[in-house]
N, C-alpha and C positions, 0 to 999 in steps of 0.2 A: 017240230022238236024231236020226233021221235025218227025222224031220218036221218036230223043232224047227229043225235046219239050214236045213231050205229053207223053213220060215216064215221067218226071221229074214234070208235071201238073197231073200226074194219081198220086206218089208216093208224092208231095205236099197234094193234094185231101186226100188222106190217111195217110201215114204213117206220114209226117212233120204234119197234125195238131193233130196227138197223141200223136208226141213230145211236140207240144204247148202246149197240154193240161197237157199232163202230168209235164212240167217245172211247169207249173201254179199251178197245185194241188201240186207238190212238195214245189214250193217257199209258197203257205198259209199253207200247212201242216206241215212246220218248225215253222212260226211264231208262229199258233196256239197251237205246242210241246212247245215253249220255251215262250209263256205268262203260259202254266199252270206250267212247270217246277218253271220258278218262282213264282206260286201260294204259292208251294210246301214251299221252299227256304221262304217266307215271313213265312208261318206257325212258323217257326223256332224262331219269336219272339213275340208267343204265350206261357208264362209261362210255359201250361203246357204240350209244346214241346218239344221237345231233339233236341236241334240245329245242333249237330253231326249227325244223325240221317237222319235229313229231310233234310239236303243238301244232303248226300249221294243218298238218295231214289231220288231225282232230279235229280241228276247226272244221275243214273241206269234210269230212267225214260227217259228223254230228247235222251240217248242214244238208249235205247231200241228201241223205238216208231221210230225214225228217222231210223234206221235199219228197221224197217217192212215196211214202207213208202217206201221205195227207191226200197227192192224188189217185194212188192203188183205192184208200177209202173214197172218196170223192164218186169213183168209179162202181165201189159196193153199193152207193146211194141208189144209182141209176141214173146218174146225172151224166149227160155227155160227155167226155171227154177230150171229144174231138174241138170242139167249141171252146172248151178252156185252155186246149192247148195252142188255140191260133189267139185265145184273149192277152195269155202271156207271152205269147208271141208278141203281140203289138206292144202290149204293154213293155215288153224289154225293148222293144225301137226306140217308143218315148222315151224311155227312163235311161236312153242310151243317151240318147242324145241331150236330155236333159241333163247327165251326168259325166260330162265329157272329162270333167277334170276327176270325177271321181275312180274313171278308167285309168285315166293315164298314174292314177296311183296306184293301182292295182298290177299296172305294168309292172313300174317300178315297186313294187313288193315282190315281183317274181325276180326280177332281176335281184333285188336284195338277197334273195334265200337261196339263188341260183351259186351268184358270184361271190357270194359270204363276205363282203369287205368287213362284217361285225357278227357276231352273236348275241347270244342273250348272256348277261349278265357280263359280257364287256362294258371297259368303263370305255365312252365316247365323248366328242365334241363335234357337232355339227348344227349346218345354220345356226350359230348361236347360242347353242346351248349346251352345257356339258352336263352329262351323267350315265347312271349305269342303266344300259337296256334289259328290261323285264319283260317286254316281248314286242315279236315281230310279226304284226298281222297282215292282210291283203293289202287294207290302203294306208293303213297310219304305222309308227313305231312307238312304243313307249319308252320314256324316262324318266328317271325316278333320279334327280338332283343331289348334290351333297346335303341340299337344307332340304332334303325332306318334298320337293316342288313335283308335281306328276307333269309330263311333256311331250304331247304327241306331235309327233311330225310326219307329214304327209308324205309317203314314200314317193312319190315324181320328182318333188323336188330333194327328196335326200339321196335319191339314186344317184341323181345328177349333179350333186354339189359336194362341194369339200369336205372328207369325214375323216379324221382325226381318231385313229384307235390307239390307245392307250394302256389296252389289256393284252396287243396280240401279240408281243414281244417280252421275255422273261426282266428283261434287266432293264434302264432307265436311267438316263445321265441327268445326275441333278448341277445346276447353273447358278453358280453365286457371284457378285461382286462387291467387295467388301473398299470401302473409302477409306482412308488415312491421309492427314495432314502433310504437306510440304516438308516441314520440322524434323516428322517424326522417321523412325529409321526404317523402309521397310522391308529390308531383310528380315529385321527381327521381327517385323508382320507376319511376312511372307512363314518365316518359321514356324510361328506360332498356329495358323491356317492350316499348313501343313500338319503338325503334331497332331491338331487338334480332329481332321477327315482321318489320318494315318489311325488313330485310336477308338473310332465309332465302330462299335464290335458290327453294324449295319452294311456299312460303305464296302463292295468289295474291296478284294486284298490283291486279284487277280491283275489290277487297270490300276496302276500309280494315283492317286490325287494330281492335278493338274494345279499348279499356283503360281500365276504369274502376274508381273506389271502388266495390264493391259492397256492403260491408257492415264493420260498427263491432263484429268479435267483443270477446269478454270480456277477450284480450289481445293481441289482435291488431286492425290494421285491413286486409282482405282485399280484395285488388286483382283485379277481373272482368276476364278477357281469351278474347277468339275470333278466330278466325284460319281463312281457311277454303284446304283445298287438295285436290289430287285424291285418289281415293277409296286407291289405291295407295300413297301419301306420306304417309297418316294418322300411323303407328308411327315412321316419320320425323321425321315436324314434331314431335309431341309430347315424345320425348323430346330429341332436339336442345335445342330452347326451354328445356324443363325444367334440361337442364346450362348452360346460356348464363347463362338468366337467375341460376342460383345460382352461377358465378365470377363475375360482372358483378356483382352483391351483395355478394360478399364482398369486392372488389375496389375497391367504393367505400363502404362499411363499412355497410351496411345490414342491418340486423339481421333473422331470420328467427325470429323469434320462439317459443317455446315455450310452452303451458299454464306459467300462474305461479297462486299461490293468496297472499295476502298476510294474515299471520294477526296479529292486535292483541290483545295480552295487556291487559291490564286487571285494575289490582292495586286491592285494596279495604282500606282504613285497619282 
């Protein structure tokens, strides 16, 4: 007993306070990685920063540094280094290979933040989903939906597929088609459509209202109109129009027509 005492008082003596020490410089060496990480991260809402950008480099930052920390201590231990560094060696072969698609995301996240098809806080659609990106990491993208839905997608395949930006252009042409009856007159449609985009203090004033017959449906005749305004007042202009032009219709008896089927009996002697 009295050996194991003073083994345990010699390897307290040394080795346990180079683990104290070393917890200690590990636990301030993180804090001190993740106030400047988020030094970084704030830059980001410096004009003339790239928001995409400087989180990333934070990310790669925070992680870096915290990997060199653990093995610089690792190394105060006394523990070989040489040997841990051929463990994670192999160990990234396996986890290479085991990760293959988790790579080919990580590709495609470089290519994301290389070739900017989007930002953060652009509004998006792709593979199927529309909303505004809250951020762009290694292997996934985040989306944050109009209802509020979180959405990541795997950067391989959103490098590679269809992406639908919707924030990277000032202005936005909004697309209506308004139905009226056979009966009904529709100049005096057409008129009233027009008055009605001509007067939304919204709609530019630069690009004419567009209002015309486009097409002779089966019971309808369907009236073309576009209107174009800032990328912001899209969900504005549309529906407003949309309520206007149907009190303004009912209001001068314009009929909005409905699918009819007109069935002809035919009696036989």
């Amino acid at each position: 007993m009295d050996e194991f005492l003073k083994w345990l008082s010699n390897w307290v003596a040394t080795t346990g306070v180079k683990i104290v020490i070393a917890l200690i410089v590990l636990f301030i060496s993180f804090k001190v990685i993740n106030f400047l990480a988020r030094k970084i991260e704030k830059k980001a809402n410096d004009k003339k920063a790239d928001k995409t950008i400087m989180r990333t480099l934070a990310y790669l930052f925070r992680l870096g540094l915290k990997i060199v920390v653990a093995i610089c201590l690792v190394g105060y231990l006394g523990i070989d280094t040489s040997g841990l560094t051929a463990l994670v060696t192999s160990l990234g072969v396996c986890i290479g290979l085991a990760v293959n698609g988790a790579l080919s995301n990580m590709a495609g996240g470089v290519l994301i933040i290389l070739t900017r098809p989007f930002r953060v806080d652009d509004y998006i659609e792709a593979q199927g989903y529309s909303g505004t990106v809250t951020d762009i990491h290694l292997t996934n993208t985040k989306l944050v939906t109009p209802d509020n839905k979180v959405v990541y997608i795997p950067n391989g395949i959103l490098a590679n597929g269809n992406i639908v930006n919707y924030s990277e252009k000032d202005t936005r042409r909004v697309d209506f088609e308004f139905s009226i009856g056979y009966a009904d007159d529709f100049e005096k449609a057409k008129s009233i459509i027009y008055r009605i985009c001509e007067s939304h203090e919204l709609v530019l004033k630069d690009s004419a209202p567009f209002v015309r017959v486009g097409e002779h449906g089966a019971s309808s005749i369907n009236i073309k109109t576009r209107v174009w305004t800032k990328s912001a007042d899209y969900w504005t202009v549309y529906f407003d129009v949309l309520e206007k032009v149907k009190l303004e219709f009912d209001k001068e008896g314009i009929e909005i027509p409905y699918n009819q089927l007109d069935v002809h009996i035919k009696k036989e002697d």
